[in-house]
TORPA-4810 file (N, C-alpha, C, O; in nm, 3 decimals):
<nodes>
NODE_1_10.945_20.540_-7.336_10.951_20.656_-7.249_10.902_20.614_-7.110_10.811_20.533_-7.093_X
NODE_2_10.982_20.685_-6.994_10.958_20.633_-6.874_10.911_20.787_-6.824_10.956_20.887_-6.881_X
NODE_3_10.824_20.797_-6.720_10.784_20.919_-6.668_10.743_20.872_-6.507_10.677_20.777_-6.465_X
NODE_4_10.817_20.990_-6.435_10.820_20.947_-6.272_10.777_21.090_-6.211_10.816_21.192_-6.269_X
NODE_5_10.706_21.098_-6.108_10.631_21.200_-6.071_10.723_21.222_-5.950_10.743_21.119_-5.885_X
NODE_6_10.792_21.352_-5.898_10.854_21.345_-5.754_10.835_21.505_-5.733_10.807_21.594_-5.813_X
NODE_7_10.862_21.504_-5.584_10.881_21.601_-5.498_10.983_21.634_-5.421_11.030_21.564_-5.332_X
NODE_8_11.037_21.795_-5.469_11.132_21.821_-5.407_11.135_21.833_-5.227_11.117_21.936_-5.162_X
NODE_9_11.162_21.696_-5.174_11.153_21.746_-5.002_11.284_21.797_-4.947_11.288_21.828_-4.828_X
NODE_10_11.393_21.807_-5.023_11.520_21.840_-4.925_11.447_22.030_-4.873_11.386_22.107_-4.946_X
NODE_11_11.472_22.042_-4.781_11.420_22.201_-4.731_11.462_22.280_-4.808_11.380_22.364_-4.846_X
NODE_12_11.604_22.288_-4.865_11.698_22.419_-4.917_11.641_22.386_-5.085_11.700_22.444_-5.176_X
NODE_13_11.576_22.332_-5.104_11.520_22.296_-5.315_11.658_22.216_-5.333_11.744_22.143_-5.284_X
NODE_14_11.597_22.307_-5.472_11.754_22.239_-5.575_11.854_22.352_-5.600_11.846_22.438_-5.688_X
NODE_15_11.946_22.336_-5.510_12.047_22.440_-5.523_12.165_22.347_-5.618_12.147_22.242_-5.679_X
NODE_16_12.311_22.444_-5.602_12.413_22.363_-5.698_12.456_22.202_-5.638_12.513_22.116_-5.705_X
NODE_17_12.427_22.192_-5.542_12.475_22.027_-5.469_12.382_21.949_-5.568_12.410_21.887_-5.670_X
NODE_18_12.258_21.972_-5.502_12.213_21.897_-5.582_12.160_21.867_-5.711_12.112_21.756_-5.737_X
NODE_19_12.170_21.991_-5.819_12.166_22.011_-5.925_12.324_21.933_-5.996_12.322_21.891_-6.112_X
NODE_20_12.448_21.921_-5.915_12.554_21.847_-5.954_12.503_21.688_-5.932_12.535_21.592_-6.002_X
NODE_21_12.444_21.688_-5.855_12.357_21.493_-5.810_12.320_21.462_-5.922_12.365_21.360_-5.974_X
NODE_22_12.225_21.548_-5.989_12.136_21.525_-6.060_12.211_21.499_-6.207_12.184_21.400_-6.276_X
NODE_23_12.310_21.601_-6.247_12.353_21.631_-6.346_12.451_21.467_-6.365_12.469_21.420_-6.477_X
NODE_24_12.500_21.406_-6.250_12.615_21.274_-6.215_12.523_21.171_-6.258_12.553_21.090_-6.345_X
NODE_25_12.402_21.170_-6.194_12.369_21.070_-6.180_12.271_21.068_-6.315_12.184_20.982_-6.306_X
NODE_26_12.266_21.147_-6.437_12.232_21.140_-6.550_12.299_21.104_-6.663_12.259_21.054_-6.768_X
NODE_27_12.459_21.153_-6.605_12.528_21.142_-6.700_12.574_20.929_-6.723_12.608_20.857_-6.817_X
NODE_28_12.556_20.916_-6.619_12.590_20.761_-6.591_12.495_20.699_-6.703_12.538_20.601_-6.763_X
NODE_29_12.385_20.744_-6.731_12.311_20.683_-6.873_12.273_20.701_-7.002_12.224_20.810_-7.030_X
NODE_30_12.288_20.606_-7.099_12.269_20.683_-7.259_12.159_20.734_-7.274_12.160_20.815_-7.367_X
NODE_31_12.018_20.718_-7.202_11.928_20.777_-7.244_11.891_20.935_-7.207_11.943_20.985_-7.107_X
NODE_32_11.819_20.997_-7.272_11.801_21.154_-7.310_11.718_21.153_-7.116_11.653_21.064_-7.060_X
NODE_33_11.758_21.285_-7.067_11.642_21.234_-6.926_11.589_21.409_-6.939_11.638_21.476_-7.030_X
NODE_34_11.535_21.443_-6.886_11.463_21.529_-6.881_11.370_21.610_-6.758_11.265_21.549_-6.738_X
NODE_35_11.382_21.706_-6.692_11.331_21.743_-6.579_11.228_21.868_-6.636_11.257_21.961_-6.713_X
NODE_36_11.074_21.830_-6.558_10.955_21.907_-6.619_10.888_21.988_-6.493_10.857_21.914_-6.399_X
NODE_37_10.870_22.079_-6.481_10.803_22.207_-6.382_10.732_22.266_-6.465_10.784_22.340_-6.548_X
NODE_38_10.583_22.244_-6.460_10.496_22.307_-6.527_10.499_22.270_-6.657_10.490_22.153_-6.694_X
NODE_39_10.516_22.394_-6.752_10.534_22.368_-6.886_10.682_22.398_-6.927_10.706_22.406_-7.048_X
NODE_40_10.760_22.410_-6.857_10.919_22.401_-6.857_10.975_22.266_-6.858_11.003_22.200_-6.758_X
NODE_41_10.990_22.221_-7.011_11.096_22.094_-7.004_11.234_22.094_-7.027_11.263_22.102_-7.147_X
NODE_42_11.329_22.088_-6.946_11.456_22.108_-6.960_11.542_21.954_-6.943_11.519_21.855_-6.873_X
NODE_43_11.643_21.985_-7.038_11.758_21.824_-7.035_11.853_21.848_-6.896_11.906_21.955_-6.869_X
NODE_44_11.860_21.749_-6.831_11.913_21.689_-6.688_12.004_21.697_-6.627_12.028_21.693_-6.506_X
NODE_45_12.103_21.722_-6.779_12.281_21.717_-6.804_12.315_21.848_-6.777_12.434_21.880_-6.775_X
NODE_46_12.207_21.946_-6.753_12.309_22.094_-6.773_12.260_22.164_-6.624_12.148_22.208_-6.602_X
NODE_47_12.384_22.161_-6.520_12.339_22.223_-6.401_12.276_22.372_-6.439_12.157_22.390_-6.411_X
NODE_48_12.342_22.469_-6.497_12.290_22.592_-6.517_12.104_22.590_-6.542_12.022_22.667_-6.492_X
NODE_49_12.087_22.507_-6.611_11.980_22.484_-6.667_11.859_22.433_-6.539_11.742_22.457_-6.512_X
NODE_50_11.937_22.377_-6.502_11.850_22.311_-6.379_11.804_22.372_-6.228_11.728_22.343_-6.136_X
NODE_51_11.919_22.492_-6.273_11.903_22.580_-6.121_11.799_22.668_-6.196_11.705_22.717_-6.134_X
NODE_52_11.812_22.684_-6.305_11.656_22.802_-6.333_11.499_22.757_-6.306_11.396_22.823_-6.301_X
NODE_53_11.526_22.625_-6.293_11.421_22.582_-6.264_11.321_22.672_-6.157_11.208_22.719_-6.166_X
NODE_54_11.447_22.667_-6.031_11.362_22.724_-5.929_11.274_22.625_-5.855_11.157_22.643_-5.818_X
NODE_55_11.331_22.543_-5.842_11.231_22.413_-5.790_11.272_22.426_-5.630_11.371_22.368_-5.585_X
NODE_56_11.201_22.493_-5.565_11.233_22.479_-5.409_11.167_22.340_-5.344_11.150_22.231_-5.397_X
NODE_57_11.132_22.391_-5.194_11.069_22.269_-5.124_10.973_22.257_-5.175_10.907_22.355_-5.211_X
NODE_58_10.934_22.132_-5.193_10.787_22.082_-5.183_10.710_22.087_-5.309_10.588_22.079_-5.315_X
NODE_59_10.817_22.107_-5.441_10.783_22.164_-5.577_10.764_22.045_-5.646_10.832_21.947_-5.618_X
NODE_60_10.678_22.043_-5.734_10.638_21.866_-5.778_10.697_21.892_-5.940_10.684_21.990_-6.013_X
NODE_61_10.744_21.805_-5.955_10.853_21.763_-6.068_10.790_21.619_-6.145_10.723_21.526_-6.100_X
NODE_62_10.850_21.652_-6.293_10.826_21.498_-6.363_10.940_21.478_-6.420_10.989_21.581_-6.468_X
NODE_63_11.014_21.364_-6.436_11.135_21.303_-6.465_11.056_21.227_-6.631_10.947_21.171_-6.634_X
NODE_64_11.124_21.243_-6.719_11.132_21.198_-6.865_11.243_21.168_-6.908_11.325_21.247_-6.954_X
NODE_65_11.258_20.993_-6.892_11.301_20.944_-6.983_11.310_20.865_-7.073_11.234_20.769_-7.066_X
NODE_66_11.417_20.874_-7.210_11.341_20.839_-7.346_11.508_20.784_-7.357_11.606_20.858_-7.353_X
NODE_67_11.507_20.605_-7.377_11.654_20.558_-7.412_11.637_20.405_-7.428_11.534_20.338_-7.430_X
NODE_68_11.747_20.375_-7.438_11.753_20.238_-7.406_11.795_20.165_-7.272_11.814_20.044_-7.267_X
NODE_69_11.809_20.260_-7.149_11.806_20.241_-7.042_11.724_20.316_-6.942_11.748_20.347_-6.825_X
NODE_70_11.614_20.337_-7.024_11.532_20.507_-6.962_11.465_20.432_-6.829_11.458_20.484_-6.718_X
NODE_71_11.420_20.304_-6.862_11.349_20.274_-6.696_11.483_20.258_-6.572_11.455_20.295_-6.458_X
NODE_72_11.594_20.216_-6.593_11.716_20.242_-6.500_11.739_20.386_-6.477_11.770_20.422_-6.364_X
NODE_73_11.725_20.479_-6.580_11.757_20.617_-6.511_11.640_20.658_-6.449_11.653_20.732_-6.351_X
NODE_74_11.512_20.620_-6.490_11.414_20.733_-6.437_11.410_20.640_-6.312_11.347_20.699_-6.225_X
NODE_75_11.454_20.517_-6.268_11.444_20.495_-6.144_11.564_20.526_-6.060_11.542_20.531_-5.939_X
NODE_76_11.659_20.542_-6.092_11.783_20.620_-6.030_11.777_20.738_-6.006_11.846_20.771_-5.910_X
NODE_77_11.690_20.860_-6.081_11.668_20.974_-6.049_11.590_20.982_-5.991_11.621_21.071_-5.912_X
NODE_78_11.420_20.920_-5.950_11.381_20.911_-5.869_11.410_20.877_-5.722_11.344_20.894_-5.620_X
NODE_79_11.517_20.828_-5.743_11.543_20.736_-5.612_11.651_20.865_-5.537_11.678_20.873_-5.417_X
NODE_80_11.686_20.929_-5.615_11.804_21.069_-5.568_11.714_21.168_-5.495_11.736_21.226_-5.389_X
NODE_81_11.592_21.174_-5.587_11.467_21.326_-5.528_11.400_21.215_-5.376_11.342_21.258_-5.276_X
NODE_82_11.428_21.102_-5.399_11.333_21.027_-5.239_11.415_21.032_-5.149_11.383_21.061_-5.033_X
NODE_83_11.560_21.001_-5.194_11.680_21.053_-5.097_11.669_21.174_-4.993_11.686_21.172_-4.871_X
NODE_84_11.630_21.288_-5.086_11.623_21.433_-5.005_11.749_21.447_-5.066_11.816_21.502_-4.979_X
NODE_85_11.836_21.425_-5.185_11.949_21.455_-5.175_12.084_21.442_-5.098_12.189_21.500_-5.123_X
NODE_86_12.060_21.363_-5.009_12.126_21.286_-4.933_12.164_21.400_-4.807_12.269_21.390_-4.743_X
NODE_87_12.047_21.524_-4.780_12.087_21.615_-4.721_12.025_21.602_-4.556_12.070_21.667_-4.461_X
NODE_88_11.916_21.507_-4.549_11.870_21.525_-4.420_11.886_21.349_-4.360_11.855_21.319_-4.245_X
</nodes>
């Protein structure tokens, strides 16, 4: 299991753009990934799922993943939330 601590900085959160980022750039790996807000753990793959989050600016997030490529995804998904989403 890989676990990565990030922060949402794009200004607008996680709306559908980047809830589709997220959802792409999960699907690219076999391992299970997982996005955590509080005591809300939800799977990575399902935009609907990910917009309930409610994760606006500045909202601190933990990335979980559990695979046989989990340190490549949890550093690929990290590397998407350091991006800003590729929005600013």
């Amino acid at each position: 299991m890989e676990v990565r601590d990030v922060i949402v900085l794009n200004r607008a959160g996680i709306h559908a753009r980047p809830a589709t980022m997220i959802v792409d750039t999960a699907n690219r790996f076999k391992s299970q990934i997982f996005l955590k807000k509080d005591d809300l753990q939800i799977n990575a793959r399902s935009i609907m799922i990910i917009l309930t989050l409610g994760a606006t600016y500045k909202t601190p997030l933990r990335i979980i993943t559990e695979g046989e490529d989990e340190k490549e995804a949890a550093d690929a998904m990290a590397a998407l939330f350091d991006s800003k989403f590729e929005n600013e």
